[in-house]
One Martini backbone bead per residue (centre of mass of N, CA, C, O) as a GRO file, in nm:
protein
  497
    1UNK     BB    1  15.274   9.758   1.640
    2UNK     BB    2  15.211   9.762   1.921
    3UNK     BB    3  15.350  10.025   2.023
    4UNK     BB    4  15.184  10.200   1.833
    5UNK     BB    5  14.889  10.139   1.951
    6UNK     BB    6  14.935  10.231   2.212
    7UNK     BB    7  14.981  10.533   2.138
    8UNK     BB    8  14.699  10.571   1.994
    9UNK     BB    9  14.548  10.527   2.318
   10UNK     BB   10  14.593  10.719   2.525
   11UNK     BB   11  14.344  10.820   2.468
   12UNK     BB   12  14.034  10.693   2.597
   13UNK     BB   13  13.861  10.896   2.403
   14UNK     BB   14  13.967  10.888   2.140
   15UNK     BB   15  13.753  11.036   1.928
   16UNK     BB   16  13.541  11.055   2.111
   17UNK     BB   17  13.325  11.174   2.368
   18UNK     BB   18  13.399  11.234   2.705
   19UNK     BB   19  13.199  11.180   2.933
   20UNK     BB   20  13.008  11.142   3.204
   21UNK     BB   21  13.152  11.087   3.534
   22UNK     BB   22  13.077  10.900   3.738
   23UNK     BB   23  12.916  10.818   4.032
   24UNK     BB   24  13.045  10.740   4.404
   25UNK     BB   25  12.850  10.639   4.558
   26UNK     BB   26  12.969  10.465   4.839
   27UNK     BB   27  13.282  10.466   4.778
   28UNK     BB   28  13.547  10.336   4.812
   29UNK     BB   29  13.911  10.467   4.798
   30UNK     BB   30  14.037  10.208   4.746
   31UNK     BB   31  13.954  10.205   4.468
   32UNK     BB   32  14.137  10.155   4.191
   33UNK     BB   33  13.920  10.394   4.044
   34UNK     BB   34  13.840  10.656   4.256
   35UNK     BB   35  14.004  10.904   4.114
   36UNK     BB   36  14.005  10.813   3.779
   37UNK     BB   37  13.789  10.618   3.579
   38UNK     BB   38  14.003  10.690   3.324
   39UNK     BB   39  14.205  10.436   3.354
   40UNK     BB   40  14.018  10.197   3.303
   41UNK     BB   41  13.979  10.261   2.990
   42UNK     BB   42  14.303  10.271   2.942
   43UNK     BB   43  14.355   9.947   3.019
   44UNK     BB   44  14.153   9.837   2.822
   45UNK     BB   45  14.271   9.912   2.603
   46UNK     BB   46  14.509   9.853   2.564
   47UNK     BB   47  14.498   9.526   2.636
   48UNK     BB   48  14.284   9.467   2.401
   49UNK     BB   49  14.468   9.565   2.152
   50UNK     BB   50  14.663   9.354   2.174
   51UNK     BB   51  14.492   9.102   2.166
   52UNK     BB   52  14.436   9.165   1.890
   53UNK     BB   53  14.695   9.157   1.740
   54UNK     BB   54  14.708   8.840   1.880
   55UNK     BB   55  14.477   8.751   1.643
   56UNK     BB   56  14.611   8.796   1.397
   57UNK     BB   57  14.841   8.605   1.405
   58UNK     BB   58  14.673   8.395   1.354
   59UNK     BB   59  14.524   8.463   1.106
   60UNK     BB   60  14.814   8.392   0.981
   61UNK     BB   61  14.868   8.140   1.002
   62UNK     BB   62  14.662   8.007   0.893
   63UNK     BB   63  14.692   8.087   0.615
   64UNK     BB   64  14.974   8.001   0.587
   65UNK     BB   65  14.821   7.656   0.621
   66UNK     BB   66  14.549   7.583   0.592
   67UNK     BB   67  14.423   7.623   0.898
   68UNK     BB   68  14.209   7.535   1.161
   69UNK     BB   69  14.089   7.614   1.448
   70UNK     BB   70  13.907   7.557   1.732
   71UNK     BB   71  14.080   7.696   1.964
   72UNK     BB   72  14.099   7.960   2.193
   73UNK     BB   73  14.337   8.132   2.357
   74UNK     BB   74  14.357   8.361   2.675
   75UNK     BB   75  14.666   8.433   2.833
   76UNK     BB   76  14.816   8.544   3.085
   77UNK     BB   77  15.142   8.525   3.188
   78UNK     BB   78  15.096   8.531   3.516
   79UNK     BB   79  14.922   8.235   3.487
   80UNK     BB   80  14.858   7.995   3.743
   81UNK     BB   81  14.882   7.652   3.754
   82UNK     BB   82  14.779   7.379   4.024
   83UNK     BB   83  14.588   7.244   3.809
   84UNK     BB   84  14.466   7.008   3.579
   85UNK     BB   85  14.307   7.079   3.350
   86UNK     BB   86  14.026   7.071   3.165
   87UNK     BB   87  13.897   6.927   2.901
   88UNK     BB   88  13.761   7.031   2.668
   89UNK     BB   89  13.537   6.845   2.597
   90UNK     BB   90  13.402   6.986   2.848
   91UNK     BB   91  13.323   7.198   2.618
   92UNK     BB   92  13.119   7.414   2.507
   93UNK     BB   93  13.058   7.593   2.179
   94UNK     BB   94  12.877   7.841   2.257
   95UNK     BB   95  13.063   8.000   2.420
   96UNK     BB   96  13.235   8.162   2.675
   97UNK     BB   97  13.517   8.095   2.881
   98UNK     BB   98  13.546   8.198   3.264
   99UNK     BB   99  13.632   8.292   3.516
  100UNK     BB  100  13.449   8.330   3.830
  101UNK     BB  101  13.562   8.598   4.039
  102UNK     BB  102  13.373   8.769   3.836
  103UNK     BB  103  13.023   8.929   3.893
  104UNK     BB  104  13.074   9.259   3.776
  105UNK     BB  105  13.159   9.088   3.532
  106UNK     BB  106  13.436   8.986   3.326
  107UNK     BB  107  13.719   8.781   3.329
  108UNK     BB  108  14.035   8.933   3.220
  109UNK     BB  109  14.260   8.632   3.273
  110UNK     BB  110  14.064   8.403   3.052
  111UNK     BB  111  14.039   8.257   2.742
  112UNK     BB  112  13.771   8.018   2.595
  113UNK     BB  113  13.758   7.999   2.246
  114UNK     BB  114  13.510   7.916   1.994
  115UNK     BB  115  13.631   8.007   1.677
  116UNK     BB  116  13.337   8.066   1.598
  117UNK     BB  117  13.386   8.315   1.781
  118UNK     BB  118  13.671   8.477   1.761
  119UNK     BB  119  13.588   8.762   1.592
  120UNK     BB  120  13.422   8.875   1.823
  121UNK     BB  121  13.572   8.869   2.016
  122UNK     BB  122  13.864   9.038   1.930
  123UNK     BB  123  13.679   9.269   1.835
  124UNK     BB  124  13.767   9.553   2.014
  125UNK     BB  125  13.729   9.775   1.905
  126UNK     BB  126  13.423   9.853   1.885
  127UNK     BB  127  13.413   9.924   2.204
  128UNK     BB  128  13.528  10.219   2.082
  129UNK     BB  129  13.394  10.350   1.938
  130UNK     BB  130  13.145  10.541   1.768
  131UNK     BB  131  12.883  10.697   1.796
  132UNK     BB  132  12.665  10.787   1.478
  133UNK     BB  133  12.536  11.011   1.677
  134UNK     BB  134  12.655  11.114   1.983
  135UNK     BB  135  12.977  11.038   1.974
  136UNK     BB  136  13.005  10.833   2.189
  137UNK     BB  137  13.100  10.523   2.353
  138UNK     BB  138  13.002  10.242   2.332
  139UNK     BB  139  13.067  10.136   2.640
  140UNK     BB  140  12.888  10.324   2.734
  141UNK     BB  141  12.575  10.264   2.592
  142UNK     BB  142  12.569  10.051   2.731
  143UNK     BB  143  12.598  10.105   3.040
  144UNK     BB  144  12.337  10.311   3.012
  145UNK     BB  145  12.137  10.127   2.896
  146UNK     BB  146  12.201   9.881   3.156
  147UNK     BB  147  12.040  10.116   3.351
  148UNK     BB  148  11.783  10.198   3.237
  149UNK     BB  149  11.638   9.907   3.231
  150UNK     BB  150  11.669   9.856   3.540
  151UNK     BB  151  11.501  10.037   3.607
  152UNK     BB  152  11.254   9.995   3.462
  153UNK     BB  153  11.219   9.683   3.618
  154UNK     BB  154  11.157   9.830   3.897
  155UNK     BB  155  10.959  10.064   3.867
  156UNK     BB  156  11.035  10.376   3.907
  157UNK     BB  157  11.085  10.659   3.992
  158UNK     BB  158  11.255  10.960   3.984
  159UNK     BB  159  11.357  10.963   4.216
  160UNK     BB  160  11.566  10.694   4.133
  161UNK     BB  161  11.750  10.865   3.964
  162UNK     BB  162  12.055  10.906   3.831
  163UNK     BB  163  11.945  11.217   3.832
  164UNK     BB  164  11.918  11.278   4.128
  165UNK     BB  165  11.916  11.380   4.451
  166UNK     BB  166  11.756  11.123   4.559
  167UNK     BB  167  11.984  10.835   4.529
  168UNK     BB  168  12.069  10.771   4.797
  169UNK     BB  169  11.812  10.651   4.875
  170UNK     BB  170  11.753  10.424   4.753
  171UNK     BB  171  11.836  10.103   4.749
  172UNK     BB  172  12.054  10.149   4.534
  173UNK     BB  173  12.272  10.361   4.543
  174UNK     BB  174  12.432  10.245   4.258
  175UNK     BB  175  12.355  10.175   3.915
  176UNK     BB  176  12.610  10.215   3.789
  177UNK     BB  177  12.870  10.096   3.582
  178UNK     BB  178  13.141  10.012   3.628
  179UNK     BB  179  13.466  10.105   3.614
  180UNK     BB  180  13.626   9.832   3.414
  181UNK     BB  181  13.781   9.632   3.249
  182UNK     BB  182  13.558   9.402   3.303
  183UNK     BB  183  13.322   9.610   3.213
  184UNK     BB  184  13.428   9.586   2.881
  185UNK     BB  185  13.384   9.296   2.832
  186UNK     BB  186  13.127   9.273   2.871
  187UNK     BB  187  12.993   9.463   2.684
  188UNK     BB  188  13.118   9.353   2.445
  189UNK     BB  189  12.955   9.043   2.523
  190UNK     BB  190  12.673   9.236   2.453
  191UNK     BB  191  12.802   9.379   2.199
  192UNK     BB  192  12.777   9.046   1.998
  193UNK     BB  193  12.605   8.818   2.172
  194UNK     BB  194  12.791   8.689   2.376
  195UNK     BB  195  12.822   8.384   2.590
  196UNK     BB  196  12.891   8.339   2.899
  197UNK     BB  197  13.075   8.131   3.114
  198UNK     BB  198  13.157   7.996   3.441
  199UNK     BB  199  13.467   7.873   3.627
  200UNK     BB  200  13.675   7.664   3.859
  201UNK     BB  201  14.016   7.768   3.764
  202UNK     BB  202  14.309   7.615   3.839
  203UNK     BB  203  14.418   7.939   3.911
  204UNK     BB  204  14.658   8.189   3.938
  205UNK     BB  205  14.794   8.507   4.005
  206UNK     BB  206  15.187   8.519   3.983
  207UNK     BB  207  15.396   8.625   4.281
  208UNK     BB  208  15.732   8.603   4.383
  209UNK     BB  209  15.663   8.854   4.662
  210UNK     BB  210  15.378   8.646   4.782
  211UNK     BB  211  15.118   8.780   4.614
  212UNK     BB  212  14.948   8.557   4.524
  213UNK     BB  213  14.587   8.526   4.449
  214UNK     BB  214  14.469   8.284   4.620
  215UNK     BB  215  14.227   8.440   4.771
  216UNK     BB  216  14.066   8.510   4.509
  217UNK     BB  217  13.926   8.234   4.512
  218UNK     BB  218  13.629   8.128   4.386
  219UNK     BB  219  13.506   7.814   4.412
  220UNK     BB  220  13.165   7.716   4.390
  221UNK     BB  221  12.948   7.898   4.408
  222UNK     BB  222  12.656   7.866   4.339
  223UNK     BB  223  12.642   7.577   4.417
  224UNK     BB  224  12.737   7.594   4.719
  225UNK     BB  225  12.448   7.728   4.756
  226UNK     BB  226  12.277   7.495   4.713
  227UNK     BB  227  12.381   7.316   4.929
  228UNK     BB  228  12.383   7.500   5.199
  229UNK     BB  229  12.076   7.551   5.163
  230UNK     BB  230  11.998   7.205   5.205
  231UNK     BB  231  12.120   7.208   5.509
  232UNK     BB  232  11.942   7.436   5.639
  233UNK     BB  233  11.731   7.233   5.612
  234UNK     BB  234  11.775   7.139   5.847
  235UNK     BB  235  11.799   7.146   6.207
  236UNK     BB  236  12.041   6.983   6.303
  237UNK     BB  237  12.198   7.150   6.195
  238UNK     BB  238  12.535   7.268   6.247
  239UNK     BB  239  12.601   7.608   6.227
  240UNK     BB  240  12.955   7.580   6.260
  241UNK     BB  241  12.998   7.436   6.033
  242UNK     BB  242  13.113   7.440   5.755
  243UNK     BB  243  13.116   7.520   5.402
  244UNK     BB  244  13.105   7.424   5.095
  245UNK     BB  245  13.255   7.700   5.010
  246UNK     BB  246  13.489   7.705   5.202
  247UNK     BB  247  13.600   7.419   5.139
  248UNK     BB  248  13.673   7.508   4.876
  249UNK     BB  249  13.840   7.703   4.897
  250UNK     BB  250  14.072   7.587   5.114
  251UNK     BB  251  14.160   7.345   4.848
  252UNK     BB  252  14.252   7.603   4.677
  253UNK     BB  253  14.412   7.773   4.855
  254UNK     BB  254  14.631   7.540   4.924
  255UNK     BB  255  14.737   7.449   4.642
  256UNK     BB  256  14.815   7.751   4.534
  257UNK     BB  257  15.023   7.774   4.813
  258UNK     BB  258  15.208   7.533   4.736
  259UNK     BB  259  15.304   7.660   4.433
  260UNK     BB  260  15.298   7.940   4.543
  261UNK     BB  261  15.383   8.261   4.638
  262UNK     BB  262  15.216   8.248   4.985
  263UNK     BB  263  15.032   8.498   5.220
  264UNK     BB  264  15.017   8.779   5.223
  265UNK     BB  265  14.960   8.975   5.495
  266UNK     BB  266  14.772   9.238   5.691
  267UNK     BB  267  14.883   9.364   5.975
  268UNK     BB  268  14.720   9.584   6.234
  269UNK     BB  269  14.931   9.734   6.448
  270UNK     BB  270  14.798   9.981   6.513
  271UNK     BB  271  14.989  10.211   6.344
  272UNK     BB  272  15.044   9.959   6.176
  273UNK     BB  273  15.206   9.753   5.941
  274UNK     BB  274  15.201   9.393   5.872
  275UNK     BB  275  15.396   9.202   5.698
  276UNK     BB  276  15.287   8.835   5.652
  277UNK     BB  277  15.412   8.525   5.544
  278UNK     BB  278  15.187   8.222   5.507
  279UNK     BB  279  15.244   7.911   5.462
  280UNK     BB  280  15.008   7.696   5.486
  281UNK     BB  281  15.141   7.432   5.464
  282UNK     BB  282  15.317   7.577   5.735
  283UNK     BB  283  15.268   7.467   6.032
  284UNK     BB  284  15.507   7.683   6.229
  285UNK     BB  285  15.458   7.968   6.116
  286UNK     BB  286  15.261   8.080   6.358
  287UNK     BB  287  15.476   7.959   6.613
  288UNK     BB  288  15.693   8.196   6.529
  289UNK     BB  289  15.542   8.444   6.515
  290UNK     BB  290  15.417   8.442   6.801
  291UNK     BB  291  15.657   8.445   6.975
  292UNK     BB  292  15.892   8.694   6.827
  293UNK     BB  293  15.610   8.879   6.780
  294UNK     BB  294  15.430   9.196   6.841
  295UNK     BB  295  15.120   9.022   6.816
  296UNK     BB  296  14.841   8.920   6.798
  297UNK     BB  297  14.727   8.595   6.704
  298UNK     BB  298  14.449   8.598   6.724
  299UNK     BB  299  14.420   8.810   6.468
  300UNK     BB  300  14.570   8.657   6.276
  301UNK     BB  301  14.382   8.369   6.267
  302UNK     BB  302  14.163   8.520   6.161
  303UNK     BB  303  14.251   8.645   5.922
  304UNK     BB  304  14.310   8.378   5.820
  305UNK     BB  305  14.025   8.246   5.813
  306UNK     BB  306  13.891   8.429   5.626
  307UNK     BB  307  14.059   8.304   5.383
  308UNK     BB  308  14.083   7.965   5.402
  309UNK     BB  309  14.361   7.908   5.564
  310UNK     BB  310  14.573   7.713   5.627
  311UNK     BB  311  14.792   7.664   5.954
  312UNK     BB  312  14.681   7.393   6.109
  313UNK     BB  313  14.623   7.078   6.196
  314UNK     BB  314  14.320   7.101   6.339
  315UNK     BB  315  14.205   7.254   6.133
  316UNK     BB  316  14.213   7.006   5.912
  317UNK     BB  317  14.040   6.815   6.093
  318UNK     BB  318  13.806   6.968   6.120
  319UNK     BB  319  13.739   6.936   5.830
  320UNK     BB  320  13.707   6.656   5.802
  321UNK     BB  321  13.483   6.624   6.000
  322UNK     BB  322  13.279   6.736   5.846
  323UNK     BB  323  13.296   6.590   5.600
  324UNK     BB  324  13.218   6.315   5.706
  325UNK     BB  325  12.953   6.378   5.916
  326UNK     BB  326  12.791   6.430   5.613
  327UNK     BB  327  12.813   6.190   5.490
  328UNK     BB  328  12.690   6.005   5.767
  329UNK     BB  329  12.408   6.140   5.735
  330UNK     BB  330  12.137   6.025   5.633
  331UNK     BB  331  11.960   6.276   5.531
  332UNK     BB  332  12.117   6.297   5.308
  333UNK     BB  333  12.013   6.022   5.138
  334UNK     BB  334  11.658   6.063   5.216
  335UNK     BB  335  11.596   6.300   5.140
  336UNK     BB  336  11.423   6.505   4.946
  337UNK     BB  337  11.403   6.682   4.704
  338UNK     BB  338  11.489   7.018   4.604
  339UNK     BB  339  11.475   7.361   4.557
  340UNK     BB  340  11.530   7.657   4.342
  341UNK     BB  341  11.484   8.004   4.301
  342UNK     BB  342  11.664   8.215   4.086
  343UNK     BB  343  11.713   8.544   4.135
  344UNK     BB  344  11.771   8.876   3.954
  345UNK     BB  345  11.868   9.200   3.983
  346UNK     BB  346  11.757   9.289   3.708
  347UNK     BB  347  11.536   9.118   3.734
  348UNK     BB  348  11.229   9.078   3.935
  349UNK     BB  349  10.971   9.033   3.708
  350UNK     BB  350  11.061   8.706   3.647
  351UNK     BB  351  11.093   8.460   3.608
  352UNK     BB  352  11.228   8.220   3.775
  353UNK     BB  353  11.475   7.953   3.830
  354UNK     BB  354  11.463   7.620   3.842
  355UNK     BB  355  11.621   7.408   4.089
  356UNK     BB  356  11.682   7.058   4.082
  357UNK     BB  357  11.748   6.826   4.346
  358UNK     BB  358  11.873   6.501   4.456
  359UNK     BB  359  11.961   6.310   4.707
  360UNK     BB  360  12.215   6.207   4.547
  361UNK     BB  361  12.348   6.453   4.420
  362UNK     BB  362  12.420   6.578   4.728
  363UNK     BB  363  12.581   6.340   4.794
  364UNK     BB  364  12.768   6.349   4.517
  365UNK     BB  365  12.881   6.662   4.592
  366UNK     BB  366  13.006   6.582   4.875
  367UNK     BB  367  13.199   6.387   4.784
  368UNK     BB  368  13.363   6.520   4.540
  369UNK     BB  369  13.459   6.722   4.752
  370UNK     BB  370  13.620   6.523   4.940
  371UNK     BB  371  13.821   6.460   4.669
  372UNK     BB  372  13.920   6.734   4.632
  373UNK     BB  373  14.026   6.795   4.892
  374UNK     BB  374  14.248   6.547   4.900
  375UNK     BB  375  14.381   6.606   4.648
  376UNK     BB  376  14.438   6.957   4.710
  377UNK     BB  377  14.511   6.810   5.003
  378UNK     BB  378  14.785   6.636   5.133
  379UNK     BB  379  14.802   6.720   5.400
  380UNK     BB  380  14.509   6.550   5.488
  381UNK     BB  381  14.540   6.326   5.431
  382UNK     BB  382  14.766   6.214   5.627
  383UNK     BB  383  14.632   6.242   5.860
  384UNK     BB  384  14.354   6.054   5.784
  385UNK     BB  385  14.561   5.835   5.788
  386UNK     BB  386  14.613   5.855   6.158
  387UNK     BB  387  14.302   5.867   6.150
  388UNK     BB  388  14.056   5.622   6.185
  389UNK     BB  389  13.804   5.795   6.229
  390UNK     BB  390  13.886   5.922   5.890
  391UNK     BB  391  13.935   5.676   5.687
  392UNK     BB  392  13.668   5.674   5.506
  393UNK     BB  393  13.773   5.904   5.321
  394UNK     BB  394  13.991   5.703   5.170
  395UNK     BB  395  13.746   5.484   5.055
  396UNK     BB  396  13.695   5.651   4.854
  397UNK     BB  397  13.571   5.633   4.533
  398UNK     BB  398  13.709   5.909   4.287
  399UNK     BB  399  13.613   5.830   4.060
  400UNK     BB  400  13.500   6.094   3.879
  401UNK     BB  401  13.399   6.302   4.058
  402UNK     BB  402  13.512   6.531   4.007
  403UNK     BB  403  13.413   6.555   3.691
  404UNK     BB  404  13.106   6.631   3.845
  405UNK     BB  405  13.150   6.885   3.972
  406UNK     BB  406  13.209   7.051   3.749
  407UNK     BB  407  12.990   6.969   3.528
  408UNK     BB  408  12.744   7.069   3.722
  409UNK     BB  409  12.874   7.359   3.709
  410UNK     BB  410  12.793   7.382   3.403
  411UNK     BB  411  12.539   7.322   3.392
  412UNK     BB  412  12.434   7.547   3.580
  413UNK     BB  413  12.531   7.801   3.429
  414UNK     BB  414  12.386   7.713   3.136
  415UNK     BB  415  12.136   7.762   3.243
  416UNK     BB  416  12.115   8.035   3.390
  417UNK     BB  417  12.339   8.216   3.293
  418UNK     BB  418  12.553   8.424   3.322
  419UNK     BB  419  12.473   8.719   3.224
  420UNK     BB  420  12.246   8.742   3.429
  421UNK     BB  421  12.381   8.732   3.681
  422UNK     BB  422  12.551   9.009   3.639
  423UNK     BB  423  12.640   9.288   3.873
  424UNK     BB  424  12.774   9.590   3.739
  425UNK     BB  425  12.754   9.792   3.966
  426UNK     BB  426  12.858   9.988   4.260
  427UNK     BB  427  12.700   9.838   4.420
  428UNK     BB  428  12.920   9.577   4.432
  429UNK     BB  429  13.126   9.774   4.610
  430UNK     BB  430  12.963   9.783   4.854
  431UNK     BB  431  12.787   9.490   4.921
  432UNK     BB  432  12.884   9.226   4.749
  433UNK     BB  433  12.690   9.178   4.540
  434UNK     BB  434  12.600   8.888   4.296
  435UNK     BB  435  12.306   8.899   4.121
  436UNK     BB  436  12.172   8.633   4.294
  437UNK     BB  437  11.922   8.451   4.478
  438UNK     BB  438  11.819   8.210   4.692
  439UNK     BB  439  11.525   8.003   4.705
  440UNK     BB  440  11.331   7.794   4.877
  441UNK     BB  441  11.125   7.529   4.830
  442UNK     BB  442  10.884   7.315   4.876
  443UNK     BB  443  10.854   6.969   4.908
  444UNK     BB  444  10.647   6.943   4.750
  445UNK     BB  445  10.742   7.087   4.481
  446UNK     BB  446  10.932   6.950   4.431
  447UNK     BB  447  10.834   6.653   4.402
  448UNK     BB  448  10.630   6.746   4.136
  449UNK     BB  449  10.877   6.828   3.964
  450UNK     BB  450  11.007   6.520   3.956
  451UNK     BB  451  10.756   6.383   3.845
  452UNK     BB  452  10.715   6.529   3.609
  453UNK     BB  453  11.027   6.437   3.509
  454UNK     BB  454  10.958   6.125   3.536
  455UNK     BB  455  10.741   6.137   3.310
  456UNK     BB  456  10.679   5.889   3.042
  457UNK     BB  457  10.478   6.157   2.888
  458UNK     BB  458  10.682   6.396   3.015
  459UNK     BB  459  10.946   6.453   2.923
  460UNK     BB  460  11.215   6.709   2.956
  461UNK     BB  461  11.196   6.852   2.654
  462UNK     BB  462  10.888   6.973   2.786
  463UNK     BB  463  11.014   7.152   2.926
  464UNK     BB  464  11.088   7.451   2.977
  465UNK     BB  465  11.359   7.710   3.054
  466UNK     BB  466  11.302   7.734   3.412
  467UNK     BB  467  11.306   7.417   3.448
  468UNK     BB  468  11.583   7.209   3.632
  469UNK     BB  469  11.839   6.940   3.643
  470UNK     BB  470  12.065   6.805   3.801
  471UNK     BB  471  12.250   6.561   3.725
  472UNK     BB  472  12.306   6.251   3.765
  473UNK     BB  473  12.614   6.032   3.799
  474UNK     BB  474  12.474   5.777   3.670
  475UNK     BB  475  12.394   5.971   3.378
  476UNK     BB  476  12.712   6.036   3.330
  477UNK     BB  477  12.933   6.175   3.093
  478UNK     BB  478  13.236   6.230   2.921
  479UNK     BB  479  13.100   6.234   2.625
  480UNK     BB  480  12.887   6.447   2.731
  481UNK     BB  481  12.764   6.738   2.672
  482UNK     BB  482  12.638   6.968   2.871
  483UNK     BB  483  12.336   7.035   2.691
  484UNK     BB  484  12.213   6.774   2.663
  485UNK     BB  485  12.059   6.841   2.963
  486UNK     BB  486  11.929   7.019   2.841
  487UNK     BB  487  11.599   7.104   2.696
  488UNK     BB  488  11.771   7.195   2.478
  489UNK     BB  489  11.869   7.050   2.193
  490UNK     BB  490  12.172   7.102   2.091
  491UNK     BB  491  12.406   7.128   1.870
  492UNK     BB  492  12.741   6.992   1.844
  493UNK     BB  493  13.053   6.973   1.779
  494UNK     BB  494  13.261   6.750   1.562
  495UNK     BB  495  13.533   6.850   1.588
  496UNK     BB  496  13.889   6.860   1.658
  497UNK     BB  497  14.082   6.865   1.919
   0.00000   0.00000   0.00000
């Protein structure tokens, strides 16, 4: 059956009528469908009908033993766990979660799925079918919608519609939505009605062939930048130190090429490509590189840093210092609380959301960083295990810790919510934006609202659902999930996991 519905989807638009094939302007030709559009939908119908399919077989298990899951699981074949999963217990039930790596649509690489949730996820078909007055599809039209709609809150002139001549001088180079199976996944779970959030799951795609997706890790990029957002205000900050989001980025991308076969480099020499594989955990291979190889060193490491790959003992060391200096200095423990107004490009003419940090909450994600890098990466402990000076890293109690990190980032995404922060349009793959920008408040602004949150007559649940509090760890519990600590309290499943 699945065979034959393969057969059945060959024409990606049949049997609706055909659209018309987006504008790429400004779009390098590098993109993996920047040939012919379509393409991208006829990978996502494909892959799409047969998870549908696979969810049938679910269908068919209770059905024949009368009984019902909790949750559904939806993964890759090819996607390696470098860490252990987190337990689903620390997962609301009200949305669908999803990798991090994509900003600008939803990640179709793994779904953690809500039972009750799971007939509207898996009905796939629906965003293939035809509108039943233009005949156009479904998901062509959720695209269209969400690019008028973006128009419209920009408050734009003729010149910038998407049908002008004068296109490409606008703000924003190209409105439309990428043509691409995550944004067909996307369009999916907003023709549903369904929210999504983002976590960053100790996962990725593995290839045999040294090319494992190690380097596409972006883990706790929105935390991340709230942090080194808060360390930015500091004049004293040394401006040359990692920031919280590459040292994160670097602990993941060491567990996972420790793990899996990476990370094969694209070195342009001349006129020539050189691959070269670089396990990041063995430091030898670049002085092996370097002595026998052809190429400058110099650009090789070059290149190598910027995916946030260790390469060699220095590298790890100046990461642990880094570590330790932001951690022991009074600053961080006893600045004001911080404040952070979060504002998406799809709308910026409504109220932003404003998040509140106390300066223990900023120490404890700090803690928790430097638990995490020396969890996967035990060479970093090893190093500061024999330098004295690095050793109260190793001192640091990290009960809890990890999994304070990860909550902070449930709670952020939850109270923000995935679906706003995303932007789908071509114009992420020319700039980069990921749909979402913070500024920061001042420091009276943040005092006035953390008293205000404080206030014993004025508890948290009267505030409205714009200005938000990432907990304290010392008022964290891993039975309580994380809705919990949201503005409205929702009712959470009593389901057995």
């Amino acid at each position: 059956s699945l065979n034959k519905e393969k057969e059945d989807s060959v024409s990606c638009f049949s049997p609706c009528t055909k659209p018309e094939l987006p504008k790429l302007n400004g779009v390098q030709s590098t993109f993996k469908f920047y040939q012919d559009p379509s393409q991208a939908i006829q990978a996502a119908r494909e892959q799409y009908i047969k998870i549908a399919a696979g969810f049938r077989l679910v269908l068919e298990e209770e059905l024949r033993y009368n009984f019902r899951y909790d949750w559904i699981i939806r993964a890759r074949f090819d996607v390696g766990w470098y860490n252990r999963p987190p337990s689903l217990l620390r997962f609301s039930n009200d949305r669908i979660h999803l990798p991090s790596q994509t900003w600008n649509g939803a990640n179709d690489q793994f779904a953690l799925v809500p039972r009750h949730l799971a007939n509207k996820f898996f009905a796939f078909d629906q965003i293939f079918s035809c509108h039943n007055k233009t005949n156009l599809p479904l998901w062509w039209h959720t695209f269209h919608n969400w690019s008028e709609e973006w128009y419209k809150q920009q408050d734009r002139d003729d010149s910038c519609s998407s049908h002008s001549q004068e296109y490409d001088n606008c703000e924003y180079s190209n409105g439309e939505v990428v043509w691409q199976p995550e944004s067909i996944l996307w369009a999916h779970l907003r023709l549903h009605g369904l929210r999504f959030a983002r976590h960053s799951l100790p996962a990725a795609v593995v290839r045999q062939n040294g090319e494992s997706r190690c380097l596409e890790l972006a883990p706790h990029v929105l935390l991340g930048t709230l942090v080194d957002a808060a360390y930015q205000e500091d004049n004293t900050k040394n401006t040359t130190l990692s920031s919280f989001q590459s040292l994160a980025k670097t602990a993941h991308v060491a567990a996972c090429a420790k793990r899996f076969p990476c990370c094969r480099i694209d070195l342009n020499t001349g006129n020539k490509h050189v691959f070269f594989d670089v396990p990041p955990h063995d430091g030898q291979a670049l002085e092996i590189a370097c002595t026998f190889g052809n190429f400058n060193c110099r650009d090789l490491k070059s290149q190598l840093r910027i995916h946030s790959v260790l390469i060699d003992d220095s590298s790890v060391l100046q990461d642990l210092e880094v570590l330790l200096q932001r951690r022991e200095t009074t600053y961080l423990r006893t600045r004001p609380p911080v404040a952070f107004s979060v504002e998406t490009a799809y709308d910026t003419q409504i109220s932003a959301k404003v998040v509140l940090i106390e300066s223990a909450t900023l120490a404890d994600l700090w803690d928790a960083l430097i638990c995490t890098y020396m969890h996967f990466w035990p060479r970093a402990e090893a190093l500061a295990a024999k330098d004295s000076q690095l050793t109260p890293l190793l001192d640091l109690d990290c009960t809890g810790l990890s999994n304070y990190l990860l909550a902070s980032e449930r709670w952020l995404h939850d109270f923000l919510d995935d679906y706003s922060l995303t932007w789908p349009p071509y114009d992420s793959l020319i700039t980069g934006h990921l749909g979402w920008k913070v500024r920061s408040l001042s420091s009276r602004k943040a005092s006035a609202l953390l008293a205000d949150y404080h206030d014993a007559n004025r508890p948290p649940t009267s505030w409205n659902n714009t200005t938000g509090l990432i907990p304290l760890r010392s008022t964290w519990s891993s039975d309580i999930p994380v809705s919990t600590f949201l503005g409205a309290r929702r009712a959470t499943s009593s389901s057995s996991i």
